[in-house]
C-alpha positions in Angstrom: 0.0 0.0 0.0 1.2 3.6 -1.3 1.9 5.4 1.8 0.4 9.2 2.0 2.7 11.8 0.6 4.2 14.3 2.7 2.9 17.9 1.9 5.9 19.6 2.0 9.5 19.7 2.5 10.4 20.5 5.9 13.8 21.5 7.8 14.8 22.3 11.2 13.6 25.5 11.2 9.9 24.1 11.5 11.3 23.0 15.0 11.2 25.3 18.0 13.0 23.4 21.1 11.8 23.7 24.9 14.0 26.6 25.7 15.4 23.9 29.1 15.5 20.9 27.2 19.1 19.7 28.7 19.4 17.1 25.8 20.8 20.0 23.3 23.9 20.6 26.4 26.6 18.4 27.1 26.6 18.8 30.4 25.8 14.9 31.4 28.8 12.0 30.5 27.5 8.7 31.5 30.5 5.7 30.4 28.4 2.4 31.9 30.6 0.3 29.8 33.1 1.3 31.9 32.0 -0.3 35.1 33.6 -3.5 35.8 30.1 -4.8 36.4 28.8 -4.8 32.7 29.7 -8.0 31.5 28.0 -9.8 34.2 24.9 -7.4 34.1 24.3 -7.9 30.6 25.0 -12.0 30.8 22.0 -14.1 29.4 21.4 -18.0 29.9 19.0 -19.4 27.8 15.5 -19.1 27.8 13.9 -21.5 31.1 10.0 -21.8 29.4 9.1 -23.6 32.4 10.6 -21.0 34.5 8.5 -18.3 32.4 5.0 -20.1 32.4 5.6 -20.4 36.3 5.6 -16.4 36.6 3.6 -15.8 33.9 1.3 -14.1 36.0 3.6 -11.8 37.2 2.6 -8.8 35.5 2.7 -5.8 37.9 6.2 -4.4 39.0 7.0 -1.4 40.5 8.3 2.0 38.6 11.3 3.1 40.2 11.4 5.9 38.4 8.9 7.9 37.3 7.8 11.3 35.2 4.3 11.7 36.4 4.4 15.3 34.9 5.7 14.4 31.5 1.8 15.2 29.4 0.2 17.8 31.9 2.1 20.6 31.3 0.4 21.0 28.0 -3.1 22.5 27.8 -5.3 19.6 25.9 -2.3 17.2 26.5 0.8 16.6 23.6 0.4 16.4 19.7 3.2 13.4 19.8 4.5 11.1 22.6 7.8 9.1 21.7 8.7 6.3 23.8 11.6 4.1 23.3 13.0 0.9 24.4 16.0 1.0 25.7 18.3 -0.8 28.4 20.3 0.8 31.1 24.0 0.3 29.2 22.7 2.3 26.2 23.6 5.5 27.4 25.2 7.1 24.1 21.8 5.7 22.3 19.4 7.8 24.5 21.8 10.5 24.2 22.1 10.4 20.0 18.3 10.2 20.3 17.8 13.1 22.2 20.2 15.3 20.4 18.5 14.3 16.8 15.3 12.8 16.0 14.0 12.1 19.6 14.1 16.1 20.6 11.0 17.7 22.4 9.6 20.7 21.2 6.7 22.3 19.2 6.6 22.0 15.6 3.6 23.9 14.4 2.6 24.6 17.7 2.4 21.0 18.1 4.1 19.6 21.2 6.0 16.6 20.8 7.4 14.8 24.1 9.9 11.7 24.8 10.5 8.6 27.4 12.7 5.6 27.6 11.6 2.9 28.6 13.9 0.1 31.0 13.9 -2.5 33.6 17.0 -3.4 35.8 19.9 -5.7 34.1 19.5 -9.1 35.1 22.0 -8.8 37.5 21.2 -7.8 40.4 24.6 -7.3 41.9 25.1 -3.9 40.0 22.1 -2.3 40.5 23.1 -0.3 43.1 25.8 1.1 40.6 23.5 1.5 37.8 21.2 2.6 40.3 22.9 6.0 41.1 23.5 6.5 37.3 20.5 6.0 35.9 18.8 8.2 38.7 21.3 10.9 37.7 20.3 10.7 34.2 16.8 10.9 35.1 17.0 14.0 37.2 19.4 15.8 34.1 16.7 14.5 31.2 13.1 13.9 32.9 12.4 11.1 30.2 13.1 7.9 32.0 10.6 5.2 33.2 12.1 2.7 35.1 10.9 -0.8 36.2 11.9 -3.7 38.7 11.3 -6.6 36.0 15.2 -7.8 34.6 15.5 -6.0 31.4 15.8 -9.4 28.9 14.1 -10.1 25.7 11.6 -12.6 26.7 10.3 -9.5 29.0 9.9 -7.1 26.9 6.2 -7.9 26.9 6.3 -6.7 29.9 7.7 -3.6 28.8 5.0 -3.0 26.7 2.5 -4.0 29.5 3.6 -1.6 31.9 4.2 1.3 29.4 0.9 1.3 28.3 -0.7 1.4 31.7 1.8 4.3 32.2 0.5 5.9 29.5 -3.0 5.6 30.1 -2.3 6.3 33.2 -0.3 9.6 33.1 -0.5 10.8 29.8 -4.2 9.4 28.6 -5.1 12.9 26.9 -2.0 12.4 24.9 -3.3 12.5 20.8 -0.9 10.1 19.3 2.2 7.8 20.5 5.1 7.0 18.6 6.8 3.6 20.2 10.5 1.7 18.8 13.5 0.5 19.3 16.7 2.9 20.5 18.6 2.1 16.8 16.1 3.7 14.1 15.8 6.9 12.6 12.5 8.6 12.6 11.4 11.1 10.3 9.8 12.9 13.1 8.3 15.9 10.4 6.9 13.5 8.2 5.0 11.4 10.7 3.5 14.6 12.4 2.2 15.2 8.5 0.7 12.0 7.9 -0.9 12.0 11.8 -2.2 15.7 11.6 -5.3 15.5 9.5 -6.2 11.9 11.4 -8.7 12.3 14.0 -7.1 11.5 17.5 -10.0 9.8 19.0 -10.7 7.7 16.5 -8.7 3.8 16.5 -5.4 4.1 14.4 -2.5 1.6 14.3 0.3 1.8 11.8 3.5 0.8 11.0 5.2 -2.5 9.1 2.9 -4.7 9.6 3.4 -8.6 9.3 1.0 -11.0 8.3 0.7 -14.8 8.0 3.9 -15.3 10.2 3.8 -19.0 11.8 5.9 -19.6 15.0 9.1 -21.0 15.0 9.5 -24.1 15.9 13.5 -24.5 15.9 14.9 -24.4 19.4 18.2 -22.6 17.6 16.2 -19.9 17.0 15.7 -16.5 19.0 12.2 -17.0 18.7 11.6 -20.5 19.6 8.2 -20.7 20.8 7.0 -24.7 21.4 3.6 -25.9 20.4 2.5 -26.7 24.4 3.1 -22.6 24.5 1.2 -21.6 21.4 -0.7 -24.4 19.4 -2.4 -22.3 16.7 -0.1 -22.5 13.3 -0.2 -18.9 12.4 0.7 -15.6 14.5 -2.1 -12.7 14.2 -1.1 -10.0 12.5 1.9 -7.6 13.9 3.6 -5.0 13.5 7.4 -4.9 13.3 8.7 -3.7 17.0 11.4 -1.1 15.3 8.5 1.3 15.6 5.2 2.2 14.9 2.3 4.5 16.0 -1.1 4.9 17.4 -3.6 7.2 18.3 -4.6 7.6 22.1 -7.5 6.0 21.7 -5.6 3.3 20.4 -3.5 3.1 23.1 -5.8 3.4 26.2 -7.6 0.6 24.8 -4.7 -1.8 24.2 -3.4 -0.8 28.2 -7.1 -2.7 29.2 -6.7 -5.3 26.4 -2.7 -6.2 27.7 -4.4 -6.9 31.1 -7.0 -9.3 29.9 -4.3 -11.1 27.2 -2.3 -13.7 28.5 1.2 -12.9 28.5 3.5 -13.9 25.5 7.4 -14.0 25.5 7.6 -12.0 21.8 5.9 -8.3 22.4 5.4 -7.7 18.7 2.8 -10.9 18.6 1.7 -10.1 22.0 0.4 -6.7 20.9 -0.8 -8.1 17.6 -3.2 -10.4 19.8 -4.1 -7.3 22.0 -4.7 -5.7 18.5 -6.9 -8.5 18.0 -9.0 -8.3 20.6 -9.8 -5.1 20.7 -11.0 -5.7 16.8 -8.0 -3.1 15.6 -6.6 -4.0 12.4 -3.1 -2.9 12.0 -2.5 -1.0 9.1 0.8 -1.1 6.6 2.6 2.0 5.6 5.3 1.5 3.4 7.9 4.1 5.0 8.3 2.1 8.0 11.6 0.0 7.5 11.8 -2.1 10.3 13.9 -4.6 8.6 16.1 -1.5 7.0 16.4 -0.3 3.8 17.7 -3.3 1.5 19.5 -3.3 -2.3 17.5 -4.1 -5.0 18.4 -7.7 -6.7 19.2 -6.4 -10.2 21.3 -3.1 -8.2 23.5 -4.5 -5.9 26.0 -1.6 -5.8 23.2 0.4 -5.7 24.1 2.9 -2.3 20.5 3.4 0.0 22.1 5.6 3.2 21.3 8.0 1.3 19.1 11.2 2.3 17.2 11.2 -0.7 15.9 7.8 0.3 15.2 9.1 4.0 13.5 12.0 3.4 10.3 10.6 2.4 10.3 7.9 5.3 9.0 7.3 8.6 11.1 5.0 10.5 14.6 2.8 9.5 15.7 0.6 11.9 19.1 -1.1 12.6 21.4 1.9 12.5 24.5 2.7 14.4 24.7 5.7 16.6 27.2 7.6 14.3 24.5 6.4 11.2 21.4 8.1 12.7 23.8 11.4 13.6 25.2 11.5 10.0 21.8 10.8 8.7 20.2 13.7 11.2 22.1 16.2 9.8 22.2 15.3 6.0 18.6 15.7 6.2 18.7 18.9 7.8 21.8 20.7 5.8 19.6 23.5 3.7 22.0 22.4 0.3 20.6 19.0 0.3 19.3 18.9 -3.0 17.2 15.7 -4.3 16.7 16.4 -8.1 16.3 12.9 -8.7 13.3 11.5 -7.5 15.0 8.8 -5.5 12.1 6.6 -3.8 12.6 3.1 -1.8 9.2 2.8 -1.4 8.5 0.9 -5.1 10.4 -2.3 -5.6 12.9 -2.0 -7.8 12.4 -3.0 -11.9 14.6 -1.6 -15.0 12.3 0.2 -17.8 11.6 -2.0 -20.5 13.1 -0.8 -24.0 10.8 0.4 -26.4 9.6 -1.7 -28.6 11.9 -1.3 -32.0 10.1 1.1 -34.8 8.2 -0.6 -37.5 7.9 -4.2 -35.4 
């Protein structure tokens, strides 16, 4: 499906930053990787299913950290609320994040506002370390939520879980929510275009949306899930965690739905069945790359980090932190010029000669 067009180009001057937004000052250096700590913090076993279907009903764990004021400083509540996962070692991701696509402001006269969302390394040991850190950070930024569940990938459901009871929670009269991962870039401006003329209290869900996808059954793989945990042969349909976004209404609904939805070790199926039982069919949009931007077949060579491509997408996921810098201010330098229709959207196909005269 042909994603809506953006009306027009946009730069940074469109922007108009919170005049005591710290995130534009260099005034915080966090190095976690340089406690001695990190490599046992961030130190996985494999995946106990038997130990997860025994505390599968543990879904209600206490914020440590909180921004209870993050939505009600603005009359009627924000245009735009970005929330990203993130874990506690990923200091220099939040902090790209905040510097470039992730900044609050007004655009328009639109307010756009930002969290991160964690839960403590598995372990324990160095919490106290991360502990001071973290709460540091907080205190500098006033955009972290942080949780007592052990920040691994089987629990990022409950991520999601406790986000959106956050949300409805604290920032309900919020209009529309923007939620990824901490290594895409957003095109902030051109998803504030396509959200503007879409009524906020009305059910909206969109992003790269997967359908058909059957469970793995291969215990090599990441997302192993065994038939005595998920019997049905096909997953309902998703959308790709690198991001997405959903109106308020949207989201207020899912926070009941993730309550009454038994819990599920891969969030992006998880929300899918939440997405199904409120009746919400996700919809596709074709500039959200949550698998990245990949090289057509027949042009190999053929170079995508490339603004052109970006400017007319929403989200690209799997960049490095230098990536989504570069890429932040290649689409923001007033000489880019993009003569050349360049579009990613289409699949690629060469033009077929013309047919020879007189045949």
């Amino acid at each position: 499906m042909q994603g809506p067009q953006v009306q027009r180009e946009l730069s940074h001057k469109d922007w108009e930053f919170v005049e005591n937004d710290p995130a534009s000052k260099p005034e915080l250096m966090v190095d976690y990787k340089a406690l001695p700590t990190l490599s046992a913090a961030l130190t996985q076993s494999p995946f106990d299913f038997q130990e997860y279907l025994r505390h599968i009903d543990d879904r209600n764990y206490t914020l440590l950290v909180n921004q209870p004021n993050k939505c009600k400083t603005f009359p009627g509540g924000p245009f735009l609320l970005i929330a990203i996962k993130s874990v506690v070692e990923d200091f220099d991701r939040r902090e790209i994040v905040r510097k470039t696509w992730g900044r609050e402001g007004l655009y328009n006269g639109l307010h756009v506002r930002r969290l991160f969302l964690l839960g403590v390394p598995r372990n324990r040991t160095a919490v106290s370390m991360w502990d001071t850190l973290l709460h540091h950070e907080s205190q500098t930024y006033k955009d972290i939520l942080l949780w007592d569940f052990m920040d691994t990938f089987f629990n990022l459901t409950l991520k999601e879980v406790h986000f959106l009871k956050w949300a409805a929670e604290f920032c309900s009269n919020v209009k529309f929510v923007f939620k990824g991962d901490a290594d895409v870039f957003v095109n902030v401006d051109n998803i504030i275009n396509f959200l503007a003329p879409h009524p906020p209290n009305e059910d909206l869900f969109v992003g790269h949306i997967i359908n058909h996808a059957k469970p793995i059954r291969s215990k090599k793989s990441k997302y192993y899930i065994p038939e005595t945990m998920y019997g049905l042969g096909m997953y309902p349909a998703y959308a790709g965690g690198g991001g997405f976004v959903m109106s308020g209404t949207t989201m207020r609904k899912l926070s009941k739905a993730c309550e009454e939805v038994e819990l599920f070790p891969i969030d992006d199926v998880f929300l899918g069945m939440c997405l199904q039982r409120i009746n919400v069919k996700p919809i596709l949009h074709e500039g959200f790359k949550t698998f990245g931007i990949t090289r057509p077949s027949a042009a190999p060579h053929m170079q995508t980090f490339d603004p052109c491509f970006y400017k007319d997408l929403m989200v690209v996921h799997s960049l490095k932190v230098a990536e989504i810098w570069l890429m932040w201010n290649l689409l923001h330098n007033q000489q880019l010029s993009c003569s050349r229709k360049l579009r990613i959207r289409r699949s690629f196909h060469w033009r077929r000669k013309k047919k020879a005269l007189n045949q």
